[in-house]
MDAnalysis code that builds the backbone (N, CA, C; Angstrom):
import MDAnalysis as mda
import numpy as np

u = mda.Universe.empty(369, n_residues=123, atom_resindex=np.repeat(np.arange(123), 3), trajectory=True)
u.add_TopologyAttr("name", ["N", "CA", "C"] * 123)
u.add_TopologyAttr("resid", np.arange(1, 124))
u.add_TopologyAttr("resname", ["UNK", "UNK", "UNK", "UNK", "UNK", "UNK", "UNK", "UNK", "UNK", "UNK", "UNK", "UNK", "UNK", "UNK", "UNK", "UNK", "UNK", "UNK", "UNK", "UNK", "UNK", "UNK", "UNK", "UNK", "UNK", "UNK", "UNK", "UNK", "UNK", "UNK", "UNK", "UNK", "UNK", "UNK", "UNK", "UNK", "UNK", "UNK", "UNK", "UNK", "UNK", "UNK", "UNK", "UNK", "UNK", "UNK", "UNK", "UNK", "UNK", "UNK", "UNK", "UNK", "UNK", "UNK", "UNK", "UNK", "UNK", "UNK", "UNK", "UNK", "UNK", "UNK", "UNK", "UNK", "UNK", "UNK", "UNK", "UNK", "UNK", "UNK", "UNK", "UNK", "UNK", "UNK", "UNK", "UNK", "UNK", "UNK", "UNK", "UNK", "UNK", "UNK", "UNK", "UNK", "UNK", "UNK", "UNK", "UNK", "UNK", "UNK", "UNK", "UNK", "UNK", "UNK", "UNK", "UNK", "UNK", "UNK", "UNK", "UNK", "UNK", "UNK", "UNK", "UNK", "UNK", "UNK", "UNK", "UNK", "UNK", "UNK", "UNK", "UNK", "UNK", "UNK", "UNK", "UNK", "UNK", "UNK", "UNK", "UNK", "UNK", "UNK", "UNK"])
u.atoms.positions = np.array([
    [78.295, -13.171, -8.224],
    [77.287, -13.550, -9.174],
    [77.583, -12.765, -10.465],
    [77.399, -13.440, -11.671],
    [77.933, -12.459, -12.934],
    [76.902, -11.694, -13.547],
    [77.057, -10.602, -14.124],
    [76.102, -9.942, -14.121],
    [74.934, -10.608, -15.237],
    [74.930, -11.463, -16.113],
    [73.971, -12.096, -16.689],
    [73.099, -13.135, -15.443],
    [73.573, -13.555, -15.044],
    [72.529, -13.776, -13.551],
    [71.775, -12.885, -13.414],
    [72.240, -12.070, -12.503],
    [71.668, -10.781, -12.192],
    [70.632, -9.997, -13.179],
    [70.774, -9.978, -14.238],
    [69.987, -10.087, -15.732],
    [68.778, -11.109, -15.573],
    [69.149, -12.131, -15.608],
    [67.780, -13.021, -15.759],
    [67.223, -12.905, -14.161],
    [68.110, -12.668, -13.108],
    [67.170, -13.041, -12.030],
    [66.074, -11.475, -11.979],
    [66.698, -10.565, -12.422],
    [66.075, -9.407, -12.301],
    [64.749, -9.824, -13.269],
    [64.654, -9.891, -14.695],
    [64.069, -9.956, -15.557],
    [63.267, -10.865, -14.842],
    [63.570, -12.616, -13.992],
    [62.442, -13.466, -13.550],
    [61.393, -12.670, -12.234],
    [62.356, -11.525, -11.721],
    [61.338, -11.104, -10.919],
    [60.696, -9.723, -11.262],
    [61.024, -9.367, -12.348],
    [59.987, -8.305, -13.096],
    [58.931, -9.288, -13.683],
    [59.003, -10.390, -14.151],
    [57.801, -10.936, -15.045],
    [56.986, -11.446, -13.581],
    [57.416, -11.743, -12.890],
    [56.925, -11.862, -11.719],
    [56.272, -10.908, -10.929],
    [56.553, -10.094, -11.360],
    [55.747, -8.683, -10.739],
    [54.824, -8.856, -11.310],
    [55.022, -8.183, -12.554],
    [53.704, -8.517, -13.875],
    [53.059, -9.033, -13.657],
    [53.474, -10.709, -13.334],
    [51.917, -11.438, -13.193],
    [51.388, -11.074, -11.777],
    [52.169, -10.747, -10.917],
    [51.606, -10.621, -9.256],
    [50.624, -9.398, -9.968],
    [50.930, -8.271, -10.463],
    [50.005, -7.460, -10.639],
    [48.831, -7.913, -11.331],
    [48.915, -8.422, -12.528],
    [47.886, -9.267, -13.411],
    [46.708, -9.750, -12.183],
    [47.464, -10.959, -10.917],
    [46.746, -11.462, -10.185],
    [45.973, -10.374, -9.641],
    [46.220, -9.408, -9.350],
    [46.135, -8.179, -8.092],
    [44.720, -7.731, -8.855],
    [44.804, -7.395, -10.596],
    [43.852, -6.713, -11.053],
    [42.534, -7.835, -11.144],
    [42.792, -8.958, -11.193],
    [41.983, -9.791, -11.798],
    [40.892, -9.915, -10.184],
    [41.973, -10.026, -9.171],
    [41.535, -10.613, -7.668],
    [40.835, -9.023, -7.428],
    [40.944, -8.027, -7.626],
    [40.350, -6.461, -7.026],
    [38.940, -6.834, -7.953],
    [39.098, -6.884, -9.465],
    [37.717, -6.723, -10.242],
    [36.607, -8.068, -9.972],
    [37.482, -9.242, -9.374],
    [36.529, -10.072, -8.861],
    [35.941, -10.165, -7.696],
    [36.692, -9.691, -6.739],
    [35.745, -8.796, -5.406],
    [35.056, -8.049, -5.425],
    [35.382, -7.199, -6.455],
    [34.122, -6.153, -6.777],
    [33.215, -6.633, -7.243],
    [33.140, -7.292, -8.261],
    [31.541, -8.098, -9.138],
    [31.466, -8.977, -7.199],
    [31.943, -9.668, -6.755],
    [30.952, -10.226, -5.385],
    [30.495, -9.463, -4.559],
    [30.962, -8.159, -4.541],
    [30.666, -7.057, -3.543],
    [28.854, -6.302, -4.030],
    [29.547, -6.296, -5.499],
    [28.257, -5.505, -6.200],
    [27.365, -6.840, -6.356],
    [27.491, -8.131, -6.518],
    [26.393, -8.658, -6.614],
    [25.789, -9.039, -5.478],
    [26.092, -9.077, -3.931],
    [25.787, -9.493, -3.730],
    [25.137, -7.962, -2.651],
    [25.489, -6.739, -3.004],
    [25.051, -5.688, -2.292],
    [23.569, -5.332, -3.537],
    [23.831, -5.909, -4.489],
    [22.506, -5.852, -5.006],
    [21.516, -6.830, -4.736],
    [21.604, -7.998, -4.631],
    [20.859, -8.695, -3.645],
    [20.101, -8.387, -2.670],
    [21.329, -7.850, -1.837],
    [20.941, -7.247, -0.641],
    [19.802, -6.178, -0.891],
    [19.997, -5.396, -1.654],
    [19.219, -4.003, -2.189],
    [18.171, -4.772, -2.302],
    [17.843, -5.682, -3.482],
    [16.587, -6.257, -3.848],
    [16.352, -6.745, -2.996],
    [16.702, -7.589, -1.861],
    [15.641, -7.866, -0.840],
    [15.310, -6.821, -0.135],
    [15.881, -5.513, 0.455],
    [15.080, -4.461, 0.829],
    [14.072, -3.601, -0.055],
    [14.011, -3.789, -1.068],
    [13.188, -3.433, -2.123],
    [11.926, -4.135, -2.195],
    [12.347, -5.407, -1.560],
    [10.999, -6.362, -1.834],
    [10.343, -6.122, -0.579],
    [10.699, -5.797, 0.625],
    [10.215, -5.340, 2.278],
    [10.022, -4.154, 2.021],
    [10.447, -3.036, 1.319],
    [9.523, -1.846, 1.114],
    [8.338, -1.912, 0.377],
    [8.359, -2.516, -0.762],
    [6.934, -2.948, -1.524],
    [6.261, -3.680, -0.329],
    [6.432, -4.471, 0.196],
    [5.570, -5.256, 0.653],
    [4.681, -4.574, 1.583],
    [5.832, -3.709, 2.357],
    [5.230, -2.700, 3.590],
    [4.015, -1.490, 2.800],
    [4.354, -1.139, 1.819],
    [3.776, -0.144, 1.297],
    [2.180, -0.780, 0.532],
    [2.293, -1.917, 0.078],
    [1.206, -2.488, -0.206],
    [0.303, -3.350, 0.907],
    [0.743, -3.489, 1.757],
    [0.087, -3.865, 3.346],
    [-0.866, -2.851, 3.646],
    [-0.174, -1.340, 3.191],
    [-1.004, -0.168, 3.437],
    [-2.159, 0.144, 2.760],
    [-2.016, -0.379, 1.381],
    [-2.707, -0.268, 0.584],
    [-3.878, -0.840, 0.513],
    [-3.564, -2.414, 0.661],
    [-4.672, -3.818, 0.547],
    [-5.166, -3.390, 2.099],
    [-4.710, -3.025, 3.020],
    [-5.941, -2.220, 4.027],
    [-6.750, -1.364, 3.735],
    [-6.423, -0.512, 3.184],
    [-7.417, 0.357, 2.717],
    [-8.567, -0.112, 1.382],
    [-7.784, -1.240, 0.796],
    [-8.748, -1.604, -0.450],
    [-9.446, -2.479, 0.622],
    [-8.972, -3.141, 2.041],
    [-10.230, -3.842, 2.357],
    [-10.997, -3.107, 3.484],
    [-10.830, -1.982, 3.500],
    [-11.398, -1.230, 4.331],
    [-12.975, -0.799, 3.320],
    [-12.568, -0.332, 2.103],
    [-13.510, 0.115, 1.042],
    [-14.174, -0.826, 0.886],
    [-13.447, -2.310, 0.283],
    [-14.653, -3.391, 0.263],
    [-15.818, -4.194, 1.160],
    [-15.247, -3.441, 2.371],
    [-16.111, -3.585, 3.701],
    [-17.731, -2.765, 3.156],
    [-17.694, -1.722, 3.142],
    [-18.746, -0.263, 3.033],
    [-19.701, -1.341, 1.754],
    [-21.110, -0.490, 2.013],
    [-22.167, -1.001, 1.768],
    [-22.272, -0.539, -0.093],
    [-22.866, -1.302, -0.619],
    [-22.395, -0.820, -2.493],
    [-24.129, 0.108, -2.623],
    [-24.029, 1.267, -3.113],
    [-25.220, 1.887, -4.187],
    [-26.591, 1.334, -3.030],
    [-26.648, 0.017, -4.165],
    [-27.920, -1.112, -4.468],
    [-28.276, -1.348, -2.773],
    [-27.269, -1.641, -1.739],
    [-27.776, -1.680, -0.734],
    [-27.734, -0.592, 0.018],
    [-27.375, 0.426, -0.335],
    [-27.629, 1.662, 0.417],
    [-29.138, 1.814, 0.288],
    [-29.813, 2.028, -1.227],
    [-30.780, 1.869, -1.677],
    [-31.961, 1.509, -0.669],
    [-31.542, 0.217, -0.737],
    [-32.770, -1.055, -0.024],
    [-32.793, -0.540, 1.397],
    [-31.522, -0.254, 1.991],
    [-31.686, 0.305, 3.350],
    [-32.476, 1.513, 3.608],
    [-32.418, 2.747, 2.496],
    [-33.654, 3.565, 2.482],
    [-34.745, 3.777, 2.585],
    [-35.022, 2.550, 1.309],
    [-36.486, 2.092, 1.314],
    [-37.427, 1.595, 2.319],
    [-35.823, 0.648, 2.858],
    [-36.692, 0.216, 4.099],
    [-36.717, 1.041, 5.845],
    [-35.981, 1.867, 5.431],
    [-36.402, 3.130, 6.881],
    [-37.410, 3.874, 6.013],
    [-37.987, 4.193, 4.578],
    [-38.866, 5.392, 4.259],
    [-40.337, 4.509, 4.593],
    [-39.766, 2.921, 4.788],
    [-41.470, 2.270, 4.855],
    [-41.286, 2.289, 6.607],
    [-40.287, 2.486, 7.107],
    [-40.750, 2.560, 8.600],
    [-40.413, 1.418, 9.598],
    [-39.408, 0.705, 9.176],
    [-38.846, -0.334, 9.319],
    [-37.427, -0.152, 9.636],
    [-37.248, -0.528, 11.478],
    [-36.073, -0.124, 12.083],
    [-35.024, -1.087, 12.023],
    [-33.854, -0.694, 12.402],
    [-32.829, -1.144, 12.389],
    [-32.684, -3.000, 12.860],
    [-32.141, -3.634, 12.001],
    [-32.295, -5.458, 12.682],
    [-32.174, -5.364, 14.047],
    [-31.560, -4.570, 14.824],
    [-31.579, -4.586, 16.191],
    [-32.630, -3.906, 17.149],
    [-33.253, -3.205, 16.366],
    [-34.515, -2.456, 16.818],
    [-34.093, -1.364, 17.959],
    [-33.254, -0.927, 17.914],
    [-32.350, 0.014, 19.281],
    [-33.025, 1.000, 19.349],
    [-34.085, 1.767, 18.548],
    [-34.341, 2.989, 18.496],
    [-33.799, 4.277, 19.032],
    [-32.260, 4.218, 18.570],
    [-31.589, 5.335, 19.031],
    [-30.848, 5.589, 17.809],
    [-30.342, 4.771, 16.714],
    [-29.659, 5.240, 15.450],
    [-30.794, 5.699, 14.624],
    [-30.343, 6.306, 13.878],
    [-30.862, 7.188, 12.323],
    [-31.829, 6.804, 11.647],
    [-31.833, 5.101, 11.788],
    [-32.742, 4.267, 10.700],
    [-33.808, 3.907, 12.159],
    [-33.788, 3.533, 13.184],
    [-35.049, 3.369, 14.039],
    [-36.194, 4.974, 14.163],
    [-34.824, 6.100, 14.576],
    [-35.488, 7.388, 14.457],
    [-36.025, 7.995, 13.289],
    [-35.827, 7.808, 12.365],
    [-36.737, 8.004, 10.910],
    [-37.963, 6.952, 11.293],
    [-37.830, 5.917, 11.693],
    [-39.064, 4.939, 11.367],
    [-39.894, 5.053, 12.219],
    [-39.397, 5.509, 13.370],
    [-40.505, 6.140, 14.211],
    [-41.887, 7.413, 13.350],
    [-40.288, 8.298, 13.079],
    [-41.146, 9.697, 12.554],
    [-41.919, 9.138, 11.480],
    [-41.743, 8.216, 10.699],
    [-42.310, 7.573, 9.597],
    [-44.075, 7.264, 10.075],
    [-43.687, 6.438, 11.381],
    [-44.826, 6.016, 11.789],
    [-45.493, 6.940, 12.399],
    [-45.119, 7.947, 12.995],
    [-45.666, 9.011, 13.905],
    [-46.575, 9.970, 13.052],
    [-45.650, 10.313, 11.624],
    [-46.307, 11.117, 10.570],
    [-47.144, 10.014, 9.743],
    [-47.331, 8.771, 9.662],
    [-47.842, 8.122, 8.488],
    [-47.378, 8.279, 7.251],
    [-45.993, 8.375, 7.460],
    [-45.425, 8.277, 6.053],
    [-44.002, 9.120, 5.587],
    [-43.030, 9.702, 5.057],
    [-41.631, 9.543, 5.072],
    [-41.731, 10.926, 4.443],
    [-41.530, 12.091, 5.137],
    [-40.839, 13.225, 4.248],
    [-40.390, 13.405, 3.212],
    [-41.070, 13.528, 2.080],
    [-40.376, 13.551, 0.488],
    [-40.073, 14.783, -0.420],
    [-40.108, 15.779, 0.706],
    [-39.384, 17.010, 0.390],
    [-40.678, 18.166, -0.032],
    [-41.668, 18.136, 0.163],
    [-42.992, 18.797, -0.556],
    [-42.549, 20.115, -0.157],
    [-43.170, 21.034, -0.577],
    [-43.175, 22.472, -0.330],
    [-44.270, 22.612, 1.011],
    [-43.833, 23.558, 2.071],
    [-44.753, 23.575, 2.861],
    [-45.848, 24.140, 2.398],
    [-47.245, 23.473, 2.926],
    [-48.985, 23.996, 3.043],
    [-48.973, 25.273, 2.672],
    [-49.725, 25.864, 1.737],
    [-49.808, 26.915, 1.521],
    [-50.885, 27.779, 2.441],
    [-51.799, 26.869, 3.418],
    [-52.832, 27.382, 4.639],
    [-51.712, 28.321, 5.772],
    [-50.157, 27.421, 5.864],
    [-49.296, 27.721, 6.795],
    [-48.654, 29.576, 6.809],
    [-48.557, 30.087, 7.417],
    [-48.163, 31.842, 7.147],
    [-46.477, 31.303, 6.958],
    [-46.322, 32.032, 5.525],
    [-44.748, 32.526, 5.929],
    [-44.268, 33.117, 6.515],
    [-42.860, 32.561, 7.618],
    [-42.110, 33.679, 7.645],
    [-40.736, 34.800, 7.104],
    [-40.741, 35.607, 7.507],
    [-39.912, 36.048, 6.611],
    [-38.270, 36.668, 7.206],
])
């Protein structure tokens, strides 16, 4: 073979390298953008199952709070054990039948007075 052969065949398989490498860089940086996009994906859907889990926790507890009785009906429920008026179930063993007893027993609802001054202190 004369050495100008040998010349171009060398030279056709150096440009040939070149581009094999060209391919090599182009094919590595495009696996990577599918690797990273699609491991971010991945990320964001575990991102969206941690929010979700963490706000499950939450909206329980906000409906745990919106359960409980507001102010206004705590109120009315007072009023109506200080008039002597037991529980809708009438059980006379919770808090609101046993006040309404004593309510009825005393004729009327403890409102904090200072004891009788007839009564002896003790000391």
């Amino acid at each position: 073979m004369p050495a100008s052969q040998h010349a171009s065949t060398i030279q056709a398989l150096l440009a040939d390298l070149d581009e094999q490498q060209r391919r090599e860089v182009e094919a590595y940086a495009a696996g990577y953008r599918d690797g990273h996009d699609s491991g971010w994906d991945i990320g964001y859907g575990h991102a969206h199952h941690e929010m979700a889990t963490a706000w499950k926790v939450v909206a329980e507890k906000v409906r745990a709070m919106a359960g409980h009785r507001t102010p206004a009906e705590h109120a009315d429920m007072d009023a109506s054990a200080a008039r002597g008026e037991p529980c809708p179930a009438a059980c006379g063993r919770c808090s609101r039948c046993i006040r309404a007893a004593a309510v009825a027993r005393n004729g009327g609802d403890y409102l904090g007075q200072a004891e009788p001054a007839h009564l002896p202190r003790t000391a």
